[in-house]
PyMOL Python script that loads the backbone (N, CA, C, O; Angstrom):
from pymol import cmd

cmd.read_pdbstr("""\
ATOM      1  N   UNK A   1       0.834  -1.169   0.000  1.00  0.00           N
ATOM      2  CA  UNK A   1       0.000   0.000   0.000  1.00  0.00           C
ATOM      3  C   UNK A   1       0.883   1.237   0.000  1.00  0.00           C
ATOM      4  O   UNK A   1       1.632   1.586   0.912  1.00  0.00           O
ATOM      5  N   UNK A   2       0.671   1.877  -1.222  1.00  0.00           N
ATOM      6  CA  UNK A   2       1.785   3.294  -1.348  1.00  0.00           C
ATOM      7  C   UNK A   2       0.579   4.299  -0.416  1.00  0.00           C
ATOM      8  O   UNK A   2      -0.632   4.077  -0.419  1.00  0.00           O
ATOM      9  N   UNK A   3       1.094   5.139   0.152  1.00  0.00           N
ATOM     10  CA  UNK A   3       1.000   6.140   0.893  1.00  0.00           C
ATOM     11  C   UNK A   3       1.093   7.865   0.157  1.00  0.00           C
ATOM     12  O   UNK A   3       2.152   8.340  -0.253  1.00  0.00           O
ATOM     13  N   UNK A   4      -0.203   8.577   0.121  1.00  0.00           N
ATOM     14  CA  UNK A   4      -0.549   9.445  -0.655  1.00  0.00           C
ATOM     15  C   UNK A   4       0.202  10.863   0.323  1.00  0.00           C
ATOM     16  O   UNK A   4      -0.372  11.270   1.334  1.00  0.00           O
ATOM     17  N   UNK A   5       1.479  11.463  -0.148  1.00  0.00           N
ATOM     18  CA  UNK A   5       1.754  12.202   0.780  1.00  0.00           C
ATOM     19  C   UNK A   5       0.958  13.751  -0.079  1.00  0.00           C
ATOM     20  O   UNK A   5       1.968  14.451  -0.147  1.00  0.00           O
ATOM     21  N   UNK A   6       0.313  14.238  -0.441  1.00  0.00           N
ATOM     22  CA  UNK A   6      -0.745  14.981  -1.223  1.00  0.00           C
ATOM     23  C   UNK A   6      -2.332  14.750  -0.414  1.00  0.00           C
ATOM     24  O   UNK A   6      -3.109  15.700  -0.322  1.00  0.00           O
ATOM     25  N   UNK A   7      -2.636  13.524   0.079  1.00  0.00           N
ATOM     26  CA  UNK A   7      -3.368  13.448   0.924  1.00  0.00           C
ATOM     27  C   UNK A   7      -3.687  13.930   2.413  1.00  0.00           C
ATOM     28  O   UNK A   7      -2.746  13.740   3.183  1.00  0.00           O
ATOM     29  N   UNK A   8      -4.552  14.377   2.839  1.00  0.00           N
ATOM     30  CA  UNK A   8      -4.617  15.234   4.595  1.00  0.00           C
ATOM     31  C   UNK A   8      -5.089  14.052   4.991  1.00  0.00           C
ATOM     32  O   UNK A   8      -5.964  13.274   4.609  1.00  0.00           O
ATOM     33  N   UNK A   9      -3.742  14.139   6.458  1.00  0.00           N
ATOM     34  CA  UNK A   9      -4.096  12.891   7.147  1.00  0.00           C
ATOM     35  C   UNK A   9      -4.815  13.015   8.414  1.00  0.00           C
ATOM     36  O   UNK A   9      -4.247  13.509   9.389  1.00  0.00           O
ATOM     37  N   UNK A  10      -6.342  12.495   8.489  1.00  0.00           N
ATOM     38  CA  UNK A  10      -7.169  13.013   9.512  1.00  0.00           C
ATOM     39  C   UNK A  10      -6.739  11.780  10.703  1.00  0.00           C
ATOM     40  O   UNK A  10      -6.479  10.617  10.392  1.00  0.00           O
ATOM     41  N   UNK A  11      -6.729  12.427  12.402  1.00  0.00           N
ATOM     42  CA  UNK A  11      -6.822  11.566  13.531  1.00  0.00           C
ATOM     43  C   UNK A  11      -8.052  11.343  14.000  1.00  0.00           C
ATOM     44  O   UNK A  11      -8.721  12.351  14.230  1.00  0.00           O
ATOM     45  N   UNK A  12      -8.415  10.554  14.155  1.00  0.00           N
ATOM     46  CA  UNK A  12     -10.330   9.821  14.694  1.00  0.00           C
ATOM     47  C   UNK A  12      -9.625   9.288  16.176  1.00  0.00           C
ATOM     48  O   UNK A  12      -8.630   8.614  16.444  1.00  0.00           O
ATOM     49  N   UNK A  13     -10.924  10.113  17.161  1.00  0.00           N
ATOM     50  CA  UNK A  13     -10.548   9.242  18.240  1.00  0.00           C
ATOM     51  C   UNK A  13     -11.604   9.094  18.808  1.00  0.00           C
ATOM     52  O   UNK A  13     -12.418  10.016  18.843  1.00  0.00           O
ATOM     53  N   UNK A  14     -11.833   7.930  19.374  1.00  0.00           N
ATOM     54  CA  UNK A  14     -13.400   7.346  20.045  1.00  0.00           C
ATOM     55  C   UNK A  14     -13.060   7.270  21.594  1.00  0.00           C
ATOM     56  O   UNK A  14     -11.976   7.180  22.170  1.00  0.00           O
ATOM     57  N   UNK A  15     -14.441   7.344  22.099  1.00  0.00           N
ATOM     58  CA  UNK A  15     -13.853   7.458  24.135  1.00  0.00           C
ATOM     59  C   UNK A  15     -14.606   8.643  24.543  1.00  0.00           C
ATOM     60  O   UNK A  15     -15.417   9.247  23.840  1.00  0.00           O
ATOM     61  N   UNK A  16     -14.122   9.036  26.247  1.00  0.00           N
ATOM     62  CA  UNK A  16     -14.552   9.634  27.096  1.00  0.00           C
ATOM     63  C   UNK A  16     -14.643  11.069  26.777  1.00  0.00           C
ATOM     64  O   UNK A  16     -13.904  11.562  25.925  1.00  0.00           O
ATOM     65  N   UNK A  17     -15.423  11.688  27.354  1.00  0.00           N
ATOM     66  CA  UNK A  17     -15.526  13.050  26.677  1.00  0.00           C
ATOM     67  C   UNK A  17     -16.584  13.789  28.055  1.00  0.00           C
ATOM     68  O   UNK A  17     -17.808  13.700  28.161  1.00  0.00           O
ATOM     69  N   UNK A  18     -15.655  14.466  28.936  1.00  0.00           N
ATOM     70  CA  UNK A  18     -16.856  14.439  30.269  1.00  0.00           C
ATOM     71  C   UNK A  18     -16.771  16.065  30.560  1.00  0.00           C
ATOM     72  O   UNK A  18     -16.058  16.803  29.881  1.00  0.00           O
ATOM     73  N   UNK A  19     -17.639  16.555  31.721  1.00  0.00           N
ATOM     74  CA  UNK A  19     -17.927  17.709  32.012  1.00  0.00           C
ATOM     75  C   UNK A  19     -17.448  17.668  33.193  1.00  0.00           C
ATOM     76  O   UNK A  19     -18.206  17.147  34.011  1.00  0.00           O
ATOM     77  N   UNK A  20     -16.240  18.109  33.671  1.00  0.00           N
ATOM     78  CA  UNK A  20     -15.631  18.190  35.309  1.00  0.00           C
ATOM     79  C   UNK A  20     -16.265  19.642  35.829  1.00  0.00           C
ATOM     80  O   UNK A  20     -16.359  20.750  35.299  1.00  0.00           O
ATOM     81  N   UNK A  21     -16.687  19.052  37.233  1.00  0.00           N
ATOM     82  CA  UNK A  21     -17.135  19.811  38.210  1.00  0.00           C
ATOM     83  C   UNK A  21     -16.223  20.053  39.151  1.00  0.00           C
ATOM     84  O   UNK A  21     -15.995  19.087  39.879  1.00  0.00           O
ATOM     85  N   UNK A  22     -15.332  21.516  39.485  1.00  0.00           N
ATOM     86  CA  UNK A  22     -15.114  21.944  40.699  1.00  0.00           C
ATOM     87  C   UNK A  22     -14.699  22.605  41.370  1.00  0.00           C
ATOM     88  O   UNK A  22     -13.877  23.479  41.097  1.00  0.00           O
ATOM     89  N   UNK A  23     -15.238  22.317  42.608  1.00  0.00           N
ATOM     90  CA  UNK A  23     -15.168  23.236  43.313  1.00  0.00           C
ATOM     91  C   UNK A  23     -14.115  23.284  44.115  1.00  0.00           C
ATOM     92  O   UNK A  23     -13.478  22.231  44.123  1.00  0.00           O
ATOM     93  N   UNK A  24     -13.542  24.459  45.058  1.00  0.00           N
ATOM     94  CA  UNK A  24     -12.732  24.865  45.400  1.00  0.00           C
ATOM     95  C   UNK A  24     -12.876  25.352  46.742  1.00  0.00           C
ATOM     96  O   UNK A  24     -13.667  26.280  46.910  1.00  0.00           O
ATOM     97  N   UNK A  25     -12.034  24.731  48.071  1.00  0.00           N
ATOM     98  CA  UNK A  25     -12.142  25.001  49.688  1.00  0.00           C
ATOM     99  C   UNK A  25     -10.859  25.356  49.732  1.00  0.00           C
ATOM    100  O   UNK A  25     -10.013  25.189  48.853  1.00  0.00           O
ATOM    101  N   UNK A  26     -10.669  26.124  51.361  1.00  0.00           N
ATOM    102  CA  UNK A  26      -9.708  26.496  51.739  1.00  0.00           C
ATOM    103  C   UNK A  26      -8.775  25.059  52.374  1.00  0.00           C
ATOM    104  O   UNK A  26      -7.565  24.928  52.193  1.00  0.00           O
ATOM    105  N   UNK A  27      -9.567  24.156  53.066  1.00  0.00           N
ATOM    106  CA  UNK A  27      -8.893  23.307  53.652  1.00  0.00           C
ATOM    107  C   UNK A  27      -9.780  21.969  53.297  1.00  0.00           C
ATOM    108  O   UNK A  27     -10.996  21.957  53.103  1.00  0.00           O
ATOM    109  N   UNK A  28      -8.836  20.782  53.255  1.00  0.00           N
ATOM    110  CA  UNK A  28      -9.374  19.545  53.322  1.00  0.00           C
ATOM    111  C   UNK A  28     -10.642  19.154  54.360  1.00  0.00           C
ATOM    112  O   UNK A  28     -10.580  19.490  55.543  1.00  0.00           O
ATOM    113  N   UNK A  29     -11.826  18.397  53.806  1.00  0.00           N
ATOM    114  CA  UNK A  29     -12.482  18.489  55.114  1.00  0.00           C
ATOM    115  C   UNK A  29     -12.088  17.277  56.158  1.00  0.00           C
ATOM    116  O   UNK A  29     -11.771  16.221  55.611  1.00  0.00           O
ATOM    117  N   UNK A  30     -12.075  17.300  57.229  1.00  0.00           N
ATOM    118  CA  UNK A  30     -12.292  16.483  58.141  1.00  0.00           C
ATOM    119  C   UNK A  30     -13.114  14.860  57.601  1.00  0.00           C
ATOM    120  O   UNK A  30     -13.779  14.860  56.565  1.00  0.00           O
ATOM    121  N   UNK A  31     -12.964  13.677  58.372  1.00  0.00           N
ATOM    122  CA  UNK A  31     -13.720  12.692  58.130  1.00  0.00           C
ATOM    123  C   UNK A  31     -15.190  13.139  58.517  1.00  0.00           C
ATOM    124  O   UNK A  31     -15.430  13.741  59.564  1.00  0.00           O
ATOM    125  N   UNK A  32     -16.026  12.839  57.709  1.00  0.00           N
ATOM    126  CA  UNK A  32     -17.756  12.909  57.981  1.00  0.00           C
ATOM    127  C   UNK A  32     -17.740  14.333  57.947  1.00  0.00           C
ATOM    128  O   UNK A  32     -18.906  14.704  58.081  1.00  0.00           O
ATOM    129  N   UNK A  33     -16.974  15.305  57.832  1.00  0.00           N
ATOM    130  CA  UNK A  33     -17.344  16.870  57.891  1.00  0.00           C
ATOM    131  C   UNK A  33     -17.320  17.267  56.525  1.00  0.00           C
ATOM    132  O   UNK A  33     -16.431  16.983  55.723  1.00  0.00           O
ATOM    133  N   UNK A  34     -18.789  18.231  56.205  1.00  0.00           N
ATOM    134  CA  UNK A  34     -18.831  19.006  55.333  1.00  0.00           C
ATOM    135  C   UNK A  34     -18.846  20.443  55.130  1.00  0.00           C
ATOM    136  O   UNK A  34     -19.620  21.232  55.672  1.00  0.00           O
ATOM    137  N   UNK A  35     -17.774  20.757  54.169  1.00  0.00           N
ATOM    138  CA  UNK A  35     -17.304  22.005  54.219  1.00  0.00           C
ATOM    139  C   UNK A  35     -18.162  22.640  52.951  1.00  0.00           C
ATOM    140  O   UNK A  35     -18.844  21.888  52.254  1.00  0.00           O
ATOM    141  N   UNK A  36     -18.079  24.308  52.642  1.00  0.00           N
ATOM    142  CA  UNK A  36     -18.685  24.721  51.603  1.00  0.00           C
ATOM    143  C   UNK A  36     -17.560  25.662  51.052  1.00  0.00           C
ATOM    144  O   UNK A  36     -16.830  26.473  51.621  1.00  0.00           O
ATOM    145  N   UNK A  37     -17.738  25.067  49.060  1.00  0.00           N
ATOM    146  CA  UNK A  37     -16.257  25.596  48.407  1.00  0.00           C
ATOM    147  C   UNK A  37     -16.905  27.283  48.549  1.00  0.00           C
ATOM    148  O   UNK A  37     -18.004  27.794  48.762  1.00  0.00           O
ATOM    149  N   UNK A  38     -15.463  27.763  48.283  1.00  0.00           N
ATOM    150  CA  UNK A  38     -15.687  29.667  48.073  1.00  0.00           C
ATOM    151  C   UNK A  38     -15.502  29.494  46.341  1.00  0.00           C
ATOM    152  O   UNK A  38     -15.635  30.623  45.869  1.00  0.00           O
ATOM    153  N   UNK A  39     -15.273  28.596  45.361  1.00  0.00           N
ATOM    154  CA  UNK A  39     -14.999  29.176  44.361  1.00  0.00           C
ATOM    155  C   UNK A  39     -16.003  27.530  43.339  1.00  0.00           C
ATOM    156  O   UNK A  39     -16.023  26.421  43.871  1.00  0.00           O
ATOM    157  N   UNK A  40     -16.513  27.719  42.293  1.00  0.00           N
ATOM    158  CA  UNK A  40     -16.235  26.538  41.243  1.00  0.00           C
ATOM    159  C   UNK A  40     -16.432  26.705  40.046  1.00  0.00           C
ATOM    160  O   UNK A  40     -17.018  27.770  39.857  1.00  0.00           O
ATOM    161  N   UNK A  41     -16.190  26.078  39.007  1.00  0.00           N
ATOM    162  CA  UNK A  41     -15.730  26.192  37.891  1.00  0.00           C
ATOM    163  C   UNK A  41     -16.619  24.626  36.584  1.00  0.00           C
ATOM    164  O   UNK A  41     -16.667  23.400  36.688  1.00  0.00           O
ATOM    165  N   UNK A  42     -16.847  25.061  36.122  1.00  0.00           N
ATOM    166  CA  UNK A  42     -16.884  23.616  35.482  1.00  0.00           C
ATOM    167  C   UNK A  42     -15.546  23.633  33.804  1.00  0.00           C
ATOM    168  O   UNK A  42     -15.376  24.538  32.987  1.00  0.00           O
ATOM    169  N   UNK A  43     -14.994  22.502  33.874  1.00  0.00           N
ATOM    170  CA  UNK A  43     -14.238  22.085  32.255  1.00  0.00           C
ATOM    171  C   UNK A  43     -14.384  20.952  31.632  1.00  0.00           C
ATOM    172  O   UNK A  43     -14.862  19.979  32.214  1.00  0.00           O
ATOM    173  N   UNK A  44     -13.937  20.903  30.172  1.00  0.00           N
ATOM    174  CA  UNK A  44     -14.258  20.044  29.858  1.00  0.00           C
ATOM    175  C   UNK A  44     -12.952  19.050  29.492  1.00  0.00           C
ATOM    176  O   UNK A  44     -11.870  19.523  29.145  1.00  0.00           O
ATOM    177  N   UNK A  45     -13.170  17.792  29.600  1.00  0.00           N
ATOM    178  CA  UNK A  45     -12.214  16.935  30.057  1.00  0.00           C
ATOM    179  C   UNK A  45     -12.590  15.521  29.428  1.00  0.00           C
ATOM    180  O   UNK A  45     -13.641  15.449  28.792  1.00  0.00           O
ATOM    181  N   UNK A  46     -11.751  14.343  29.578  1.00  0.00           N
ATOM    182  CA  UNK A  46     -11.863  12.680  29.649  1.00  0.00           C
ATOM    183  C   UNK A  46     -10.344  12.457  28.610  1.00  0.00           C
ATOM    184  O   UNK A  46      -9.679  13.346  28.079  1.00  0.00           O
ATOM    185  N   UNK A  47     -10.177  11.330  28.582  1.00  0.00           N
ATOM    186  CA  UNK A  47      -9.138  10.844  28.179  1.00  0.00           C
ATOM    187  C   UNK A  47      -9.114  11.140  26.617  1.00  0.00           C
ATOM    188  O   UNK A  47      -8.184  11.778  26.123  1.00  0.00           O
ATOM    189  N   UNK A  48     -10.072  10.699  25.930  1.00  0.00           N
ATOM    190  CA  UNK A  48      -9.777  11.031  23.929  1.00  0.00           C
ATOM    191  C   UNK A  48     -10.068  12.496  23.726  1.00  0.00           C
ATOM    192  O   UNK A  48      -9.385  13.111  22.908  1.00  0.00           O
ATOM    193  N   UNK A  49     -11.172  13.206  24.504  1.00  0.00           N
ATOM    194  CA  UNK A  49     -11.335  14.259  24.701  1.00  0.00           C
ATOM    195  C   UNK A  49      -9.904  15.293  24.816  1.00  0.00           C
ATOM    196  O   UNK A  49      -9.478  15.575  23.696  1.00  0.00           O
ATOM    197  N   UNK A  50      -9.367  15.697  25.581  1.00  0.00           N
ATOM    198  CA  UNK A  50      -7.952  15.743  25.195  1.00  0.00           C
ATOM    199  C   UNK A  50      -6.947  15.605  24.823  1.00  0.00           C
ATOM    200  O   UNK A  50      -5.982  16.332  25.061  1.00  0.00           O
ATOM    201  N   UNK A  51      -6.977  14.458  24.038  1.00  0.00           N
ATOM    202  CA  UNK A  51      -5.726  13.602  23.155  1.00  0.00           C
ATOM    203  C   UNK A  51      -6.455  14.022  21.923  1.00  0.00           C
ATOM    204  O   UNK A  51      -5.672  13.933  20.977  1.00  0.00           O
ATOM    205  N   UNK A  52      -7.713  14.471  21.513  1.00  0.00           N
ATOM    206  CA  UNK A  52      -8.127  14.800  20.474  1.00  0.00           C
ATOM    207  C   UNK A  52      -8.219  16.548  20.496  1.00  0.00           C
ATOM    208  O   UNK A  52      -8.458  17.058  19.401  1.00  0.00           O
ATOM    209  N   UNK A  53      -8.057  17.402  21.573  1.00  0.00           N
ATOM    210  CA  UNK A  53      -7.702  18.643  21.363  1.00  0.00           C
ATOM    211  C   UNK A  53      -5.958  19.422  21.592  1.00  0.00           C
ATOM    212  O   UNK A  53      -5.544  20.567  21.414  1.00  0.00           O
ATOM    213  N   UNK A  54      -5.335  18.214  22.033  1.00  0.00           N
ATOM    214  CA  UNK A  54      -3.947  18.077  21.766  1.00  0.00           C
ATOM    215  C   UNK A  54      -3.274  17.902  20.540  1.00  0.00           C
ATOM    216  O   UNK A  54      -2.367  18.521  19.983  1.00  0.00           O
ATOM    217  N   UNK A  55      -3.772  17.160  20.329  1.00  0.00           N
ATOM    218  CA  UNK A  55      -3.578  16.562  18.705  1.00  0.00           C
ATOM    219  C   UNK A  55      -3.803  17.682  17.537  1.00  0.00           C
ATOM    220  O   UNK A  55      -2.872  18.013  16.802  1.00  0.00           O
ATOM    221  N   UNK A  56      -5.212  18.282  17.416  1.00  0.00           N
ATOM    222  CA  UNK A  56      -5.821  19.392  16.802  1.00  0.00           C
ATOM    223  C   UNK A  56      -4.551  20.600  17.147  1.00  0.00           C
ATOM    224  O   UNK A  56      -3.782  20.852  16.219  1.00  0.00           O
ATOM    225  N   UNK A  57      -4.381  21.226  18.295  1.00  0.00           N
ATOM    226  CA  UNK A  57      -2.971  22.062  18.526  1.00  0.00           C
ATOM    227  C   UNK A  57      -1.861  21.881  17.903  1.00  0.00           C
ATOM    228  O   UNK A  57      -1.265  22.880  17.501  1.00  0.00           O
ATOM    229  N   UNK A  58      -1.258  20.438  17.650  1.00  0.00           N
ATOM    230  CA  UNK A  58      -0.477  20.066  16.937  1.00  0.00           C
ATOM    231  C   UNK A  58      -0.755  20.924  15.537  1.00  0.00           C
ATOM    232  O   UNK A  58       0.129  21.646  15.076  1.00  0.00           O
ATOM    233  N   UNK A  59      -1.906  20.802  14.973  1.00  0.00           N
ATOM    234  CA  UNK A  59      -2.004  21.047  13.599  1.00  0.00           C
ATOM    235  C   UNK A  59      -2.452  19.810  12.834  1.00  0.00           C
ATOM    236  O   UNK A  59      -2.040  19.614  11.690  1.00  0.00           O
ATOM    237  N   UNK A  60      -3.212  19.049  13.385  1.00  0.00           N
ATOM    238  CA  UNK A  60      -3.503  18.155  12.678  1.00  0.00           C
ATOM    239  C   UNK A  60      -5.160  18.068  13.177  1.00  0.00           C
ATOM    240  O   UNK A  60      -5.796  18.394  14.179  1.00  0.00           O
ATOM    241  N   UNK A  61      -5.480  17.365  11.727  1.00  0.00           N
ATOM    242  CA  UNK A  61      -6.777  17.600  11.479  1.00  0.00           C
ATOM    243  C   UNK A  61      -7.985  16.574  12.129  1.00  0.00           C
ATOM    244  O   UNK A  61      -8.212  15.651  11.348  1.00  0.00           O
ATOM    245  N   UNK A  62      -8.623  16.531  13.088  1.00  0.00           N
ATOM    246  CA  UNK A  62      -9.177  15.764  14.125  1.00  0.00           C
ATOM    247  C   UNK A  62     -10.578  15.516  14.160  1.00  0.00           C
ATOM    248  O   UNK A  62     -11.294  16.513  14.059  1.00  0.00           O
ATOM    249  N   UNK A  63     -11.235  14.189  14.303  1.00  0.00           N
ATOM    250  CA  UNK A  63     -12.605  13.914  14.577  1.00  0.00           C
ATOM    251  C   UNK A  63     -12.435  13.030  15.869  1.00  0.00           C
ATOM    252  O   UNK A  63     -11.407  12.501  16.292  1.00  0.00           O
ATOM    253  N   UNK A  64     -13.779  13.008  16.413  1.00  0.00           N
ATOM    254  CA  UNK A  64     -14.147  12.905  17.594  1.00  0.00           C
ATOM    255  C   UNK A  64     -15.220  11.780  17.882  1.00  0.00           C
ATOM    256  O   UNK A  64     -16.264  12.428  17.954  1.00  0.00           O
ATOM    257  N   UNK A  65     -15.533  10.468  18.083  1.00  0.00           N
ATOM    258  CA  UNK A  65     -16.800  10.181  18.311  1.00  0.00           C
ATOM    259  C   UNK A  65     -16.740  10.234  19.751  1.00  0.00           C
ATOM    260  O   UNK A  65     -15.653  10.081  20.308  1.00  0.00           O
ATOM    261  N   UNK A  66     -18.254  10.522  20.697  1.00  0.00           N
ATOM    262  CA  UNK A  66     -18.208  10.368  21.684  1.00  0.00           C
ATOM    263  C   UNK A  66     -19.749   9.970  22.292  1.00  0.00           C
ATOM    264  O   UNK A  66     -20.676  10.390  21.600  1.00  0.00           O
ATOM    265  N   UNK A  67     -20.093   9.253  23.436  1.00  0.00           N
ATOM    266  CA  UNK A  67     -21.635   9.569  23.754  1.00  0.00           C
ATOM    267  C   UNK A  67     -21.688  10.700  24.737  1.00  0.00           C
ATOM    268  O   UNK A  67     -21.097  10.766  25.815  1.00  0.00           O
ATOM    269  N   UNK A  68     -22.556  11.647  24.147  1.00  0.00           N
ATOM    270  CA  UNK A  68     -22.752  12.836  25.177  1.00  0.00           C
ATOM    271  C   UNK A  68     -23.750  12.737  25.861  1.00  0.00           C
ATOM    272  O   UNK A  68     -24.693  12.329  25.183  1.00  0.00           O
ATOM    273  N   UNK A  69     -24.043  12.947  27.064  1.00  0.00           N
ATOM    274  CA  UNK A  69     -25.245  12.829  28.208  1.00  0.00           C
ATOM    275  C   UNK A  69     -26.549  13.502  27.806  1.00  0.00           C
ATOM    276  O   UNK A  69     -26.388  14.415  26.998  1.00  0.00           O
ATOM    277  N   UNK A  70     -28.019  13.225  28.245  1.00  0.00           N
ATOM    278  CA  UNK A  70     -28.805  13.985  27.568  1.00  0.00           C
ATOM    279  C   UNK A  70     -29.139  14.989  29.113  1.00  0.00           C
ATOM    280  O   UNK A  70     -30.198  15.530  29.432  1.00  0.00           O
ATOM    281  N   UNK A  71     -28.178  14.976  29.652  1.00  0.00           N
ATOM    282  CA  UNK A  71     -28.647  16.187  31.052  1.00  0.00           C
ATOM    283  C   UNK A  71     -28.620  17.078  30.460  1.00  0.00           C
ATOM    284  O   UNK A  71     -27.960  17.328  29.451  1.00  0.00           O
ATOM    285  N   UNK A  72     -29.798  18.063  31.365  1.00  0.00           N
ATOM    286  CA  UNK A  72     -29.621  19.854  30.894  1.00  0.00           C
ATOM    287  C   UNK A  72     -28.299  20.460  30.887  1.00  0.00           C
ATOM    288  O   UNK A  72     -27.668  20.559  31.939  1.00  0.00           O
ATOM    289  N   UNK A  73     -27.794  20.906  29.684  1.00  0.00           N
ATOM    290  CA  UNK A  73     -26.800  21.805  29.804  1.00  0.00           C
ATOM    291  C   UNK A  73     -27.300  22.980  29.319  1.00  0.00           C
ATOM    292  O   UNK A  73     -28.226  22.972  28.507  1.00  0.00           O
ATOM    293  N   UNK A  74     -26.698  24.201  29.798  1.00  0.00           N
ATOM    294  CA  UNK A  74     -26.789  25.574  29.405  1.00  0.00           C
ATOM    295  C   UNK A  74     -25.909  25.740  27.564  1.00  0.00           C
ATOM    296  O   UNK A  74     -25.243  24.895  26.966  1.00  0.00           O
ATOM    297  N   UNK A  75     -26.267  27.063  27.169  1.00  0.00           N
ATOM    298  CA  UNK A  75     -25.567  27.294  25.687  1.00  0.00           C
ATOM    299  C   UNK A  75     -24.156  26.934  25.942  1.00  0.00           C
ATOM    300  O   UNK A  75     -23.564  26.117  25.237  1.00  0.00           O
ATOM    301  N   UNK A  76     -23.571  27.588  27.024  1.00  0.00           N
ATOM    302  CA  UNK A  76     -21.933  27.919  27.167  1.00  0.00           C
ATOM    303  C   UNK A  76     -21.616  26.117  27.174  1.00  0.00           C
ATOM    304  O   UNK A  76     -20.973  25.433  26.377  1.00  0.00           O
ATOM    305  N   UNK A  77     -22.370  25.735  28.432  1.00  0.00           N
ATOM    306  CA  UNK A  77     -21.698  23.993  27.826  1.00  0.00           C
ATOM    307  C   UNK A  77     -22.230  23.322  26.775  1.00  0.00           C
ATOM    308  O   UNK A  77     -22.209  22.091  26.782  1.00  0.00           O
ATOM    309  N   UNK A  78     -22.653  23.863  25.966  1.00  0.00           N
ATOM    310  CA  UNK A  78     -23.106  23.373  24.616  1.00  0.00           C
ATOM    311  C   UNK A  78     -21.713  23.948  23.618  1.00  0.00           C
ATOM    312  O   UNK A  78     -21.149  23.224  22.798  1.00  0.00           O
ATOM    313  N   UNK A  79     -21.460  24.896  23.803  1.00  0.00           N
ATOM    314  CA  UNK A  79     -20.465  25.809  22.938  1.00  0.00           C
ATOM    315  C   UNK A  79     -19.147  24.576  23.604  1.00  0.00           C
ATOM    316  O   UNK A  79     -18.751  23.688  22.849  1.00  0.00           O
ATOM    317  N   UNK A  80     -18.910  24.625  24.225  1.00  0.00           N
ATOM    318  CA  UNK A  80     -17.731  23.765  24.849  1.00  0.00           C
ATOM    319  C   UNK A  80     -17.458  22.552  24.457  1.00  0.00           C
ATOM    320  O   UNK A  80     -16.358  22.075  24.179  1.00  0.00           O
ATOM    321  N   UNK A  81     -18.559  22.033  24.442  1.00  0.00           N
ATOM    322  CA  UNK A  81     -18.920  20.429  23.746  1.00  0.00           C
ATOM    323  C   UNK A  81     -18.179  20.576  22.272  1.00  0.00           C
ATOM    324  O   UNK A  81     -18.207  19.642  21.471  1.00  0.00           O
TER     325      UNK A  81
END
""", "prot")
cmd.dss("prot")
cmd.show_as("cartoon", "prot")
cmd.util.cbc("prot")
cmd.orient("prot")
């Protein structure tokens, strides 16, 4: 099999693709104690999920399959997705 170097070589990556939640305390809590964060954040994250926007940085040209959750998300985590 000759190899088309005139051809764009696309990366496909299948896998995790998740929405991290968090939040942020001053101190670890205690066993059985619950503390309340001062700060949180949500990003987006999972293992192909970033090996596929790593990759894309590189300069190379990237697809994605993933299953996405049918929970309510807002526009901004829609835009993120």
């Amino acid at each position: 099999m000759e190899i088309d170097d005139n051809q764009p070589r696309v990366c496909s990556f299948m896998g995790a693709s998740v929405m991290d939640l968090i939040s942020y305390v001053d101190r670890f809590p205690e066993p059985g104690e619950t503390i309340v964060g001062n700060n949180f954040r949500k990003g987006f994250g999972g293992k192909a999920a970033n090996a596929c926007v790593m990759a894309a940085r590189l300069g190379l040209e990237c697809r994605m399959l993933a299953k996405v959750s049918l929970l309510k998300l807002n526009s901004i985590d829609l835009i993120l997705i």
